[in-house]
PDB file of N, CA, C and O in Angstrom, chain B, residues numbered from 101:
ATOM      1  N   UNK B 101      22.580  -0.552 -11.546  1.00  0.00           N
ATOM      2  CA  UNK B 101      21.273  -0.722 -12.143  1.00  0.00           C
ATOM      3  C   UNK B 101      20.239  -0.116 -11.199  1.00  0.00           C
ATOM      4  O   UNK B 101      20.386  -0.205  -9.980  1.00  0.00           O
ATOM      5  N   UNK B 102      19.372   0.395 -11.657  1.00  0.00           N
ATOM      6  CA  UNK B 102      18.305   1.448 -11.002  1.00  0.00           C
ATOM      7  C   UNK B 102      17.391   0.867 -11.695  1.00  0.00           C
ATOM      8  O   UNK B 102      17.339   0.822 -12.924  1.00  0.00           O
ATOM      9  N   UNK B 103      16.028   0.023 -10.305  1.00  0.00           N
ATOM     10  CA  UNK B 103      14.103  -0.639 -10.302  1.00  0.00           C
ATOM     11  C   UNK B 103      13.626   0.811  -9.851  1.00  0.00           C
ATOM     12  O   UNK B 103      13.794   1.746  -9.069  1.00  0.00           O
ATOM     13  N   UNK B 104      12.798   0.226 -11.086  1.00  0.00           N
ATOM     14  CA  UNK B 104      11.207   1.087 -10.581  1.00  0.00           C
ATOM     15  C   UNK B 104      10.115   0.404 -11.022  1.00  0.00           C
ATOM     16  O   UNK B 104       9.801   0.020 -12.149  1.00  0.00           O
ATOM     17  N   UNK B 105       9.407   0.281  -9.605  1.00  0.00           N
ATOM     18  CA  UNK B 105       8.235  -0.145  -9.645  1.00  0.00           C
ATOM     19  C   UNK B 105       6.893  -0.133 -10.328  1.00  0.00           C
ATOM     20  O   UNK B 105       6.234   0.261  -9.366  1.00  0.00           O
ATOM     21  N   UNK B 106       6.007  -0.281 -11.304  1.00  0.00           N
ATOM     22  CA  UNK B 106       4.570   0.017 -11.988  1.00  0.00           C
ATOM     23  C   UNK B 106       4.049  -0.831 -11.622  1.00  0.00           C
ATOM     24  O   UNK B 106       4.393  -1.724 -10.848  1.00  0.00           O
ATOM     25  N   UNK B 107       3.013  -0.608 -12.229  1.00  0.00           N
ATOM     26  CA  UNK B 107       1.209  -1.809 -12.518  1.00  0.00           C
ATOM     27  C   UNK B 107       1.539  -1.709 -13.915  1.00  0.00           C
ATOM     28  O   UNK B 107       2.523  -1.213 -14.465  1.00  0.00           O
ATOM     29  N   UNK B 108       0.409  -2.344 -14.429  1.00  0.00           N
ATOM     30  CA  UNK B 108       0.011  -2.460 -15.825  1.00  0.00           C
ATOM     31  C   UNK B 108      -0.976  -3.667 -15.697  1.00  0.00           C
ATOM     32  O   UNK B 108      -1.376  -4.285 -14.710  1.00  0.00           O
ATOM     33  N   UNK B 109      -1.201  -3.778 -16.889  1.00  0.00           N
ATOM     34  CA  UNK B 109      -1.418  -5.638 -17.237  1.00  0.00           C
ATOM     35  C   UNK B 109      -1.316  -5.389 -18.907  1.00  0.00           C
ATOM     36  O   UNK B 109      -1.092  -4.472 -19.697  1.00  0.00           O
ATOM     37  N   UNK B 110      -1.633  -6.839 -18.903  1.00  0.00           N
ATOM     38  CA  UNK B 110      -0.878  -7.479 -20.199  1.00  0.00           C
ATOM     39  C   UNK B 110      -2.680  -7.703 -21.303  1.00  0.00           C
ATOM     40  O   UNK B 110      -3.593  -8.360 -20.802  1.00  0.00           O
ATOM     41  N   UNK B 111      -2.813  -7.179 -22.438  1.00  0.00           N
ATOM     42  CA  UNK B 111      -4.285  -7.129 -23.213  1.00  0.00           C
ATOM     43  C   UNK B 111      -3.910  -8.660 -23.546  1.00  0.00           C
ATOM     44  O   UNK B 111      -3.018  -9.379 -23.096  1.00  0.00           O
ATOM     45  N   UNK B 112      -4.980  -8.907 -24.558  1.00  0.00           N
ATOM     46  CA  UNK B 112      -5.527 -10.122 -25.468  1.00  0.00           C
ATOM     47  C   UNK B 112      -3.912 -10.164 -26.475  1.00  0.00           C
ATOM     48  O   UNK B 112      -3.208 -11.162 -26.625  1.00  0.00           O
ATOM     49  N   UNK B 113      -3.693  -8.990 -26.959  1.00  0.00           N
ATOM     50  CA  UNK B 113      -2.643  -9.544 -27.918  1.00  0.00           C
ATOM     51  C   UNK B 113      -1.030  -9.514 -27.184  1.00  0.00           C
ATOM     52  O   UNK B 113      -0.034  -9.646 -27.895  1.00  0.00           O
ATOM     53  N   UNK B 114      -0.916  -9.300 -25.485  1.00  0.00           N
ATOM     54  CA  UNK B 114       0.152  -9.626 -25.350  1.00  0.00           C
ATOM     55  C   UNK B 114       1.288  -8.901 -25.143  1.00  0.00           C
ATOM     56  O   UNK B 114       2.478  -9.143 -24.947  1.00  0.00           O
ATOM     57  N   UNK B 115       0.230  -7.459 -25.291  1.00  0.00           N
ATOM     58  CA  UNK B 115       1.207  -6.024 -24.928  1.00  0.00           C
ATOM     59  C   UNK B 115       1.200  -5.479 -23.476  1.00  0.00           C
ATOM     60  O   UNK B 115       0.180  -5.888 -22.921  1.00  0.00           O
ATOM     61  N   UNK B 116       1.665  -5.004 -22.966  1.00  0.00           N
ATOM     62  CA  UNK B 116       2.230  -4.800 -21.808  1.00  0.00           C
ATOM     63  C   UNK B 116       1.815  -3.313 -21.474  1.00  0.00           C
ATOM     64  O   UNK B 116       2.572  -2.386 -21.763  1.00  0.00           O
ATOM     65  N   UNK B 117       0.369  -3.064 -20.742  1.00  0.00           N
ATOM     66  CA  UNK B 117       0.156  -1.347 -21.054  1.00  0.00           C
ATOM     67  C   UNK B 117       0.079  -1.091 -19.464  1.00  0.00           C
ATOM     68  O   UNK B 117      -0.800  -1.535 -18.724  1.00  0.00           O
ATOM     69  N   UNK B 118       1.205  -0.265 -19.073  1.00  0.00           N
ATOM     70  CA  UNK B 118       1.521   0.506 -17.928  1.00  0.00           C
ATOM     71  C   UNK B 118       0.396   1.180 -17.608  1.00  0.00           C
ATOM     72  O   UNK B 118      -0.455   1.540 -18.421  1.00  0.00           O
ATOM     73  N   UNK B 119       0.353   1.497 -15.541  1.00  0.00           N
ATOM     74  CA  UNK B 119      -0.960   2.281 -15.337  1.00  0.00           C
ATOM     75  C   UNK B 119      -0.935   3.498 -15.403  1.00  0.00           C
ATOM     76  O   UNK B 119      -1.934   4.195 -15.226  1.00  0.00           O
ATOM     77  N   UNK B 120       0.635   4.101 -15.766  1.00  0.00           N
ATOM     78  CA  UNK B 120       0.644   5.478 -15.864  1.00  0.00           C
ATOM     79  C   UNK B 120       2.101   5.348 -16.459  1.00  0.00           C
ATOM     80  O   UNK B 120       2.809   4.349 -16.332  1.00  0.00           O
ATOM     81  N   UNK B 121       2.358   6.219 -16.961  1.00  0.00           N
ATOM     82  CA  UNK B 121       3.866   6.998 -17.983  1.00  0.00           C
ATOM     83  C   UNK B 121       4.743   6.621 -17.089  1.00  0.00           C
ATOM     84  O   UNK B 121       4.347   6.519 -15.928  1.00  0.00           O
ATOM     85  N   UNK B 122       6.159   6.321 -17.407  1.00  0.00           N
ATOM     86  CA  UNK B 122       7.147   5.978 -16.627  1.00  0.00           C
ATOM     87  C   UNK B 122       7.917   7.252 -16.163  1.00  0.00           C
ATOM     88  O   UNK B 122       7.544   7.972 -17.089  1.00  0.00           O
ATOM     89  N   UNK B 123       8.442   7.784 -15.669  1.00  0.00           N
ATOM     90  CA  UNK B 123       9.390   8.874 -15.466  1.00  0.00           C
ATOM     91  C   UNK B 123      10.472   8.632 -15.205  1.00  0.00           C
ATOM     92  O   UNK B 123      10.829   8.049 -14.181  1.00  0.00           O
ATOM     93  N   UNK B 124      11.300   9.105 -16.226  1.00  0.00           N
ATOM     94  CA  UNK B 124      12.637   7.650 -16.311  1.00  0.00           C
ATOM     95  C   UNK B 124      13.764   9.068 -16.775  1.00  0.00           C
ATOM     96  O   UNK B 124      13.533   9.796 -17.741  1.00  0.00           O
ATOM     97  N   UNK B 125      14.764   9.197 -16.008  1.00  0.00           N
ATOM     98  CA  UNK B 125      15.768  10.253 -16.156  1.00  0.00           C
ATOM     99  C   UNK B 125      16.819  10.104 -17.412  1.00  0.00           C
ATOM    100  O   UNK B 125      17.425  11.043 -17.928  1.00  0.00           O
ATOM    101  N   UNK B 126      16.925   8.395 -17.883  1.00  0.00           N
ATOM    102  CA  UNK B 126      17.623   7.687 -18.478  1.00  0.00           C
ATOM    103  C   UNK B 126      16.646   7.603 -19.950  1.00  0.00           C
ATOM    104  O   UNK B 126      15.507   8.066 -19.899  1.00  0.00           O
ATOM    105  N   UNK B 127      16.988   7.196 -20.807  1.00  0.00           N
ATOM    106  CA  UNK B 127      16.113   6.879 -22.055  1.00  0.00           C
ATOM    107  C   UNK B 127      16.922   5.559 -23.062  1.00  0.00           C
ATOM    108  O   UNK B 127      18.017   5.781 -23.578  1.00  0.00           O
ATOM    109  N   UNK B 128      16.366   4.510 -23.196  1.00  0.00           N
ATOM    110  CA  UNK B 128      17.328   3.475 -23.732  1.00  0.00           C
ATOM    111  C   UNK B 128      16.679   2.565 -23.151  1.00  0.00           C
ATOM    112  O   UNK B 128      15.693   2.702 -22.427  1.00  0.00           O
ATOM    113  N   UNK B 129      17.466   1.170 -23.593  1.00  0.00           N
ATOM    114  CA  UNK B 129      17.156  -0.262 -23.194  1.00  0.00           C
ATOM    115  C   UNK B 129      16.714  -0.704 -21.969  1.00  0.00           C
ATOM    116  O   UNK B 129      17.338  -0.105 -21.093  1.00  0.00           O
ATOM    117  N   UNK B 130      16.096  -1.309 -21.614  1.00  0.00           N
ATOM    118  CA  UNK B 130      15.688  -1.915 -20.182  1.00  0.00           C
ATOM    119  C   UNK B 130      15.499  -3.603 -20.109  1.00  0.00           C
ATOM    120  O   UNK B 130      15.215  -4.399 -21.003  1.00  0.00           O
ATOM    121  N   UNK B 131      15.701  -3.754 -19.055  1.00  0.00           N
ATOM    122  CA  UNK B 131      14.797  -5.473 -18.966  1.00  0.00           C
ATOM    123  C   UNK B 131      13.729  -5.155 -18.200  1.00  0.00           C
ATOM    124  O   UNK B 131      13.693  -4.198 -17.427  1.00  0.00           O
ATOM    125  N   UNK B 132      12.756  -6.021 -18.415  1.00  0.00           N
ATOM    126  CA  UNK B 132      11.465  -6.161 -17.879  1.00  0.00           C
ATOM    127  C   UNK B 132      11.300  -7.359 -16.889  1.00  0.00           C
ATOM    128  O   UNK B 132      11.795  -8.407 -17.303  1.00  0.00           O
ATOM    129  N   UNK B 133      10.867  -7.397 -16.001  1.00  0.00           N
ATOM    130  CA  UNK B 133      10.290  -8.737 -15.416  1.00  0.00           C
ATOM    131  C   UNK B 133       8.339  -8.285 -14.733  1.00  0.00           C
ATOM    132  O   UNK B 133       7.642  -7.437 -14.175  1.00  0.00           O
ATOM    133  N   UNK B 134       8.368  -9.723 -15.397  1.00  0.00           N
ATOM    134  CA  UNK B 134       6.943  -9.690 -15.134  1.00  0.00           C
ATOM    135  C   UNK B 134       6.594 -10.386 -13.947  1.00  0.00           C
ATOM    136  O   UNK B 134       7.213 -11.446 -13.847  1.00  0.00           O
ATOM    137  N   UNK B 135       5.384 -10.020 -12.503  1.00  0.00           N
ATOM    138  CA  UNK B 135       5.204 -10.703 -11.762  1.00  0.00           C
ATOM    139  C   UNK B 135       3.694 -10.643 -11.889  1.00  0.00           C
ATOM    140  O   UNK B 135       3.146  -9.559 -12.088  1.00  0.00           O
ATOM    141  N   UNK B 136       2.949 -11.856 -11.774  1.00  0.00           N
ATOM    142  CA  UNK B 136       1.978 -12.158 -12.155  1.00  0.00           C
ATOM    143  C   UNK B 136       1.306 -12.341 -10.685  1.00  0.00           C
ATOM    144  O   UNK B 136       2.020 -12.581  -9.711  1.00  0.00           O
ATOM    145  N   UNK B 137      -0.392 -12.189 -10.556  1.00  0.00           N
ATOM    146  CA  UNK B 137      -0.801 -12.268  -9.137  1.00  0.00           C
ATOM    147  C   UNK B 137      -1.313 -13.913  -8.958  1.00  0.00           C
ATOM    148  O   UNK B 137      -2.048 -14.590  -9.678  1.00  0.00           O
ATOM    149  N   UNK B 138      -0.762 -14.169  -7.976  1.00  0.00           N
ATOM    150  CA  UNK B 138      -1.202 -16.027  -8.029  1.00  0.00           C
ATOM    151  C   UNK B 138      -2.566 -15.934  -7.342  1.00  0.00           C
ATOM    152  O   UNK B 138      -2.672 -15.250  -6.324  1.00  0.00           O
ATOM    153  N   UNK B 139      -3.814 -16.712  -7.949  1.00  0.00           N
ATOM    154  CA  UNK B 139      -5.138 -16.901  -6.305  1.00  0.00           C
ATOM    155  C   UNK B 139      -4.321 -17.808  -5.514  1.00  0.00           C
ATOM    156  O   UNK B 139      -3.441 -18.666  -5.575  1.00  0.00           O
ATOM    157  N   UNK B 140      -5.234 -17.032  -4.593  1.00  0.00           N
ATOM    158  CA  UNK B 140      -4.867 -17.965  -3.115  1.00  0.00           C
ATOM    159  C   UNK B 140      -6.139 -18.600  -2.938  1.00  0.00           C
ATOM    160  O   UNK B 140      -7.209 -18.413  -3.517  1.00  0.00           O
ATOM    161  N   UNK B 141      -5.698 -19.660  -1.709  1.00  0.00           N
ATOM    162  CA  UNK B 141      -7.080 -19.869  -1.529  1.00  0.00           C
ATOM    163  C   UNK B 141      -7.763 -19.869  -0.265  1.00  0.00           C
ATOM    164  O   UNK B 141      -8.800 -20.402   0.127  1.00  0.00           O
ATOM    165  N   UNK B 142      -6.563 -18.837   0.475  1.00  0.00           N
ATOM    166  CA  UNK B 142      -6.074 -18.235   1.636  1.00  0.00           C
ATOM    167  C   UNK B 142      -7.194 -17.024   1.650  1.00  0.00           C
ATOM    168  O   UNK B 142      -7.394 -16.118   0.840  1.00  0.00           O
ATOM    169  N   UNK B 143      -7.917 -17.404   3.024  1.00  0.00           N
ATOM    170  CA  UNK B 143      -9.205 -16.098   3.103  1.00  0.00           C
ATOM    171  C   UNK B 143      -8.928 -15.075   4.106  1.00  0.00           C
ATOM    172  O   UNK B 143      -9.705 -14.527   4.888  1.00  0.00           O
ATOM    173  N   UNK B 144      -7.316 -14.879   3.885  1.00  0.00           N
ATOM    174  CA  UNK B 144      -6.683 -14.117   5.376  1.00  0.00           C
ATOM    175  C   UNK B 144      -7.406 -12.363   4.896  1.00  0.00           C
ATOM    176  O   UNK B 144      -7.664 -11.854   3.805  1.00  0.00           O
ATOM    177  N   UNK B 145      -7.500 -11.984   6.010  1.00  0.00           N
ATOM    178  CA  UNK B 145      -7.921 -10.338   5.736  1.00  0.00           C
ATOM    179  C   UNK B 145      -6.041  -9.915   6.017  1.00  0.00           C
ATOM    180  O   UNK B 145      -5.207 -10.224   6.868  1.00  0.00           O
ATOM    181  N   UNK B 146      -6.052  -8.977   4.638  1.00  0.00           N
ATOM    182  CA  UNK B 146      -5.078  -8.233   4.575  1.00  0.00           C
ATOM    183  C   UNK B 146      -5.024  -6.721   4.916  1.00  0.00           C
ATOM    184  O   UNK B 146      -5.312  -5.690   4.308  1.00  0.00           O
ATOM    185  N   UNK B 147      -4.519  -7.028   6.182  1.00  0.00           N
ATOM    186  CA  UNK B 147      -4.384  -5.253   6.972  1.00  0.00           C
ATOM    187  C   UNK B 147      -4.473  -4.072   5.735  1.00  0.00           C
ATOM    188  O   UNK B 147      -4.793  -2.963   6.162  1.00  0.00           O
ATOM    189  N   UNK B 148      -4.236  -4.157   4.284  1.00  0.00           N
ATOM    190  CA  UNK B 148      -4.035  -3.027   3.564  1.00  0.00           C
ATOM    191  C   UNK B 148      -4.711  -2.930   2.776  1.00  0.00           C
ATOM    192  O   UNK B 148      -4.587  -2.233   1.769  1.00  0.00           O
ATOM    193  N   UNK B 149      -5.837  -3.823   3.166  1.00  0.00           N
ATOM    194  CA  UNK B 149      -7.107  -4.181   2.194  1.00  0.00           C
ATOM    195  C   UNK B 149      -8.214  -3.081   2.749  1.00  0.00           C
ATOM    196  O   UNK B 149      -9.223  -2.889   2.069  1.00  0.00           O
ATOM    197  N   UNK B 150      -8.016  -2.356   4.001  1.00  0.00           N
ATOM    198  CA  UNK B 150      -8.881  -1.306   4.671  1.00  0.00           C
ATOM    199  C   UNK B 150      -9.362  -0.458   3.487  1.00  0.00           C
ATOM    200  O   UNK B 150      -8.687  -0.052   2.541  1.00  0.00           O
ATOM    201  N   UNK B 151     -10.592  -0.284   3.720  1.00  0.00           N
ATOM    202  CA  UNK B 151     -11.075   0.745   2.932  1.00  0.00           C
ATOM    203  C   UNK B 151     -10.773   1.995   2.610  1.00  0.00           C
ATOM    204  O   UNK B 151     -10.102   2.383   3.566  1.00  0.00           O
ATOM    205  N   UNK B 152     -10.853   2.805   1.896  1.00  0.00           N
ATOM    206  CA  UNK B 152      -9.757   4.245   2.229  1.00  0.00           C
ATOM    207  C   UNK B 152     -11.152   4.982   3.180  1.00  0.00           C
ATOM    208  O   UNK B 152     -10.969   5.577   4.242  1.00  0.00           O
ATOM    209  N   UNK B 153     -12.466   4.793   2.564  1.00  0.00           N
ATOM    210  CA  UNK B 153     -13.221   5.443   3.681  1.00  0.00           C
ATOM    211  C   UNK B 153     -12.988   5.504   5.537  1.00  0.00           C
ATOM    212  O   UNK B 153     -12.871   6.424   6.347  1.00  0.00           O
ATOM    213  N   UNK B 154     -13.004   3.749   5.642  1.00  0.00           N
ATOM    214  CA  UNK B 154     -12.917   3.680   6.678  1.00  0.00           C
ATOM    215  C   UNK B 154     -11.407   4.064   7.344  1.00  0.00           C
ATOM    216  O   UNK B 154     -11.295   3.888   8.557  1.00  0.00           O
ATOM    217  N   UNK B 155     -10.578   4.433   6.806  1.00  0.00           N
ATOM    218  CA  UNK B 155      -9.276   4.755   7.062  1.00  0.00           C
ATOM    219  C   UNK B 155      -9.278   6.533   7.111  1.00  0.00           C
ATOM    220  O   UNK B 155      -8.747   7.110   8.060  1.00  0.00           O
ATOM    221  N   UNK B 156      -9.794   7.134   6.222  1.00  0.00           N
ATOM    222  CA  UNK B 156      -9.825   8.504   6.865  1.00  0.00           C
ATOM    223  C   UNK B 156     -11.347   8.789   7.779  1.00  0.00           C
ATOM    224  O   UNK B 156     -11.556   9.950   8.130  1.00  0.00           O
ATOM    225  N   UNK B 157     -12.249   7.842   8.099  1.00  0.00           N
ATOM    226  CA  UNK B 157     -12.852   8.109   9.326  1.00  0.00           C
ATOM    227  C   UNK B 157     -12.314   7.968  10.541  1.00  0.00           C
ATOM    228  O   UNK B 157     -12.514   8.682  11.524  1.00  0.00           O
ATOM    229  N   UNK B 158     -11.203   6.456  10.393  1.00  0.00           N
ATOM    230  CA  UNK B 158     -10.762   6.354  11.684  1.00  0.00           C
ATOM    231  C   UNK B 158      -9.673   7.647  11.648  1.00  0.00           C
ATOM    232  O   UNK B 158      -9.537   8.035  12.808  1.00  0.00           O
ATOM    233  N   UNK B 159      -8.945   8.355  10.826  1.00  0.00           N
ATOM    234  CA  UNK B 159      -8.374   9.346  11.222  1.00  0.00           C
ATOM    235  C   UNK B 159      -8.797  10.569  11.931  1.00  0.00           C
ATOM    236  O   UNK B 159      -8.078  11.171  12.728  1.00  0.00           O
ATOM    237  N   UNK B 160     -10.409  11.023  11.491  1.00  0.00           N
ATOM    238  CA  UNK B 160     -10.979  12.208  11.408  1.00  0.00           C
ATOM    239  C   UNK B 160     -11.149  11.698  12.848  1.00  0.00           C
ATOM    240  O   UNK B 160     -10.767  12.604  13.589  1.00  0.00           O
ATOM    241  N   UNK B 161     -11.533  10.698  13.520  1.00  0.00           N
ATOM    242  CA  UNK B 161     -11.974  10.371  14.928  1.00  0.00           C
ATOM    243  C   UNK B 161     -10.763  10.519  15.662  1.00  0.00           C
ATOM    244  O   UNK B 161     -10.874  11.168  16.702  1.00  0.00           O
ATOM    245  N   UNK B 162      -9.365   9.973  15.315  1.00  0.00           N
ATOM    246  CA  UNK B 162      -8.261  10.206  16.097  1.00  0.00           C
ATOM    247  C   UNK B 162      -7.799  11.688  16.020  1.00  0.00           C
ATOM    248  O   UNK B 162      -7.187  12.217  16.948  1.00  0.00           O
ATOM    249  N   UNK B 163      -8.098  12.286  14.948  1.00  0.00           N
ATOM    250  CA  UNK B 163      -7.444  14.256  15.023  1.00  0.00           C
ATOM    251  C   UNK B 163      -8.301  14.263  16.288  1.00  0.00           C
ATOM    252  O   UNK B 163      -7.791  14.425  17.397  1.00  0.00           O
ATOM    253  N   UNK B 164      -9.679  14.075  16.094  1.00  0.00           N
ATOM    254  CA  UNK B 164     -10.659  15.106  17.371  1.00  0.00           C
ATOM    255  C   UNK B 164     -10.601  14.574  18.532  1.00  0.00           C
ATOM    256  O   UNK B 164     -10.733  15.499  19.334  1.00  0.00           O
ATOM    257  N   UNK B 165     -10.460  13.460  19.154  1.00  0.00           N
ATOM    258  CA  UNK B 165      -9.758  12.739  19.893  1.00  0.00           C
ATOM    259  C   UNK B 165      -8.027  13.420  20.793  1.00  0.00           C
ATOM    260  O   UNK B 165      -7.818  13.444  22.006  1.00  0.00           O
ATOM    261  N   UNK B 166      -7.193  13.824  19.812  1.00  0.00           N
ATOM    262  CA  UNK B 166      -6.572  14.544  20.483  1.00  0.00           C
ATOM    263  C   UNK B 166      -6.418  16.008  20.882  1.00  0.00           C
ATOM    264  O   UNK B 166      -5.697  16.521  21.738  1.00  0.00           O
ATOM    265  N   UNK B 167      -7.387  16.595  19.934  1.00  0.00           N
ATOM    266  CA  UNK B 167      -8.317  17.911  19.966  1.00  0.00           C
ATOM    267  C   UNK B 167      -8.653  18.009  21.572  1.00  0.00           C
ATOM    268  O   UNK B 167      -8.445  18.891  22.405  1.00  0.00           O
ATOM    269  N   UNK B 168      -9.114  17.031  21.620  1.00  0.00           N
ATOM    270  CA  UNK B 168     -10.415  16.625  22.359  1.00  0.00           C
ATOM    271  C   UNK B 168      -9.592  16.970  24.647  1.00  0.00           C
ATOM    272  O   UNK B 168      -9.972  17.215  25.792  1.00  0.00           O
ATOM    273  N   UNK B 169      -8.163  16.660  23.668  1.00  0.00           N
ATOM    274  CA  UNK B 169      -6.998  16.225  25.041  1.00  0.00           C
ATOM    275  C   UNK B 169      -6.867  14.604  25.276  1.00  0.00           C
ATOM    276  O   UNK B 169      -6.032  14.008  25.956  1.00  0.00           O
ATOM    277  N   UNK B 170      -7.832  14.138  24.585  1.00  0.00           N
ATOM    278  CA  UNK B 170      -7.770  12.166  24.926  1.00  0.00           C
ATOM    279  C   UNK B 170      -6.862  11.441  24.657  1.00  0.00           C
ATOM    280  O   UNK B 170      -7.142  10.544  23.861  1.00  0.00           O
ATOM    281  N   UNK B 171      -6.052  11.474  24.950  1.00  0.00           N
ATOM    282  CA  UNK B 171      -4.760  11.072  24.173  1.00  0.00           C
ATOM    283  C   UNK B 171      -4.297   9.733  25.460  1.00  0.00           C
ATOM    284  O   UNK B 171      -5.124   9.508  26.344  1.00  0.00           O
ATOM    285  N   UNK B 172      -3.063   8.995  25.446  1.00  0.00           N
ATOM    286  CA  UNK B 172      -2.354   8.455  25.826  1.00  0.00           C
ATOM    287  C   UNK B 172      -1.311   8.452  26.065  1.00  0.00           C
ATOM    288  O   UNK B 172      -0.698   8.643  25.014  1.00  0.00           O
ATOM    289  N   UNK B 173      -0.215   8.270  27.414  1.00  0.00           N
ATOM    290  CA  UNK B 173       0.992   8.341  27.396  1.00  0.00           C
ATOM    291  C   UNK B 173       1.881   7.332  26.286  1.00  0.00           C
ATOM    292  O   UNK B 173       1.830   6.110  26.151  1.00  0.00           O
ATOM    293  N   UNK B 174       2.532   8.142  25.711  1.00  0.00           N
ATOM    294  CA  UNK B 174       3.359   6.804  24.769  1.00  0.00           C
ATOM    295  C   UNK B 174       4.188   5.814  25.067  1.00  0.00           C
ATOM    296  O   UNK B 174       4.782   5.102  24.257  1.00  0.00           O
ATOM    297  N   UNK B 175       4.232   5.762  26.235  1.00  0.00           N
ATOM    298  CA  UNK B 175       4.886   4.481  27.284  1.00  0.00           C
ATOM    299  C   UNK B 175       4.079   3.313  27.308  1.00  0.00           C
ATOM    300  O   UNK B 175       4.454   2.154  27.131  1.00  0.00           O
ATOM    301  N   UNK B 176       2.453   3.904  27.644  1.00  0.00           N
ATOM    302  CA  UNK B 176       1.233   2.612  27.863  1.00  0.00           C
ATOM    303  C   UNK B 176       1.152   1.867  26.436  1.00  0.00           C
ATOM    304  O   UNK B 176       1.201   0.655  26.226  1.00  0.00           O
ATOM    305  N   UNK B 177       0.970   3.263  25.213  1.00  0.00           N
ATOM    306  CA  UNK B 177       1.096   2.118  23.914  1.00  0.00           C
ATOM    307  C   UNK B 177       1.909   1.063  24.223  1.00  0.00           C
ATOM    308  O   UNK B 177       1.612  -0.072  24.595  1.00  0.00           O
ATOM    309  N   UNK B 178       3.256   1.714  23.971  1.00  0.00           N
ATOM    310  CA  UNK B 178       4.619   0.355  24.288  1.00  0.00           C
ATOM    311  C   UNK B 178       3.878  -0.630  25.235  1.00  0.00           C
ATOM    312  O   UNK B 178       3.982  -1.731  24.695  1.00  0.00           O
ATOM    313  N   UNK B 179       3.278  -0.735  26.229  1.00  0.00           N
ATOM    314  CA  UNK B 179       3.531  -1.206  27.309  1.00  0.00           C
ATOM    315  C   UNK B 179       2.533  -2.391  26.879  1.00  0.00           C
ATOM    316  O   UNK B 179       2.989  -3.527  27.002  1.00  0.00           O
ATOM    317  N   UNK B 180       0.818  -2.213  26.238  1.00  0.00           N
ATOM    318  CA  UNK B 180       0.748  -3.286  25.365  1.00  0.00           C
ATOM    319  C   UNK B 180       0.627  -3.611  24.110  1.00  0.00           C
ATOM    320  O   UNK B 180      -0.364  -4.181  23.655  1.00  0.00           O
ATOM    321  N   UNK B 181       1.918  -3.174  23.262  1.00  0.00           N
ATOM    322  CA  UNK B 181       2.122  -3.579  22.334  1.00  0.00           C
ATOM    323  C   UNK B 181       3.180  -4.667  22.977  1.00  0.00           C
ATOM    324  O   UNK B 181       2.952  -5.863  22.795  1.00  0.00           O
ATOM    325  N   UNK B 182       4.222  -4.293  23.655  1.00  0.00           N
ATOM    326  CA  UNK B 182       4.780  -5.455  24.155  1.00  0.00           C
ATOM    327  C   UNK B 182       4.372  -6.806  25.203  1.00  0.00           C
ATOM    328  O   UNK B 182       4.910  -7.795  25.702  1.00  0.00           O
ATOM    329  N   UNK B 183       3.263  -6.228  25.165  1.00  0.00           N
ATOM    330  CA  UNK B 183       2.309  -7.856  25.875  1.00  0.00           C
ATOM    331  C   UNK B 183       1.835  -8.441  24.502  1.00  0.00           C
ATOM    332  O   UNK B 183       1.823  -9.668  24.594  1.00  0.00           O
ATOM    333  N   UNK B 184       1.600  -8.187  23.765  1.00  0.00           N
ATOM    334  CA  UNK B 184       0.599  -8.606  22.368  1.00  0.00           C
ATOM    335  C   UNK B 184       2.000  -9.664  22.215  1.00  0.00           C
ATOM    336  O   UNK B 184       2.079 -10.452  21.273  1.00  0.00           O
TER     337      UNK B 184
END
């Protein structure tokens, strides 16, 4: 058996409308499972909640940064990531 992942949501009458066309090599029967989003009431910031702005600024700053020669040995990363 071969998952693939979508979005969608579900209208007023109960139909099931995908966020884009499936691309499916196979054509025929399927099962569906539905996962629904629960609230939380959990006010955690989710690392992947970053903005896309602020995510290709912090990139455009790290290209010129190593442009730049500013860089770091990749030992010191390790060195505190393994204190963290």
């Amino acid at each position: 058996m071969k998952a693939l992942e979508v979005t969608g949501t579900i209208d007023e009458k109960g139909q099931l409308l995908l966020d884009r066309p499936l691309t499916a090599e196979n054509y025929g029967p399927v099962r569906i499972i539905v996962l629904f989003e629960e609230p939380t009431d959990d006010v955690e910031d989710d690392p992947d909640d970053t903005p896309v702005e602020e995510v290709k600024a912090s990139l455009r700053k790290a290209l010129q940064e190593a442009k730049a020669g500013q860089t770091r040995p990749i030992s010191e990363l390790w060195e505190r990531i393994d204190a963290e």
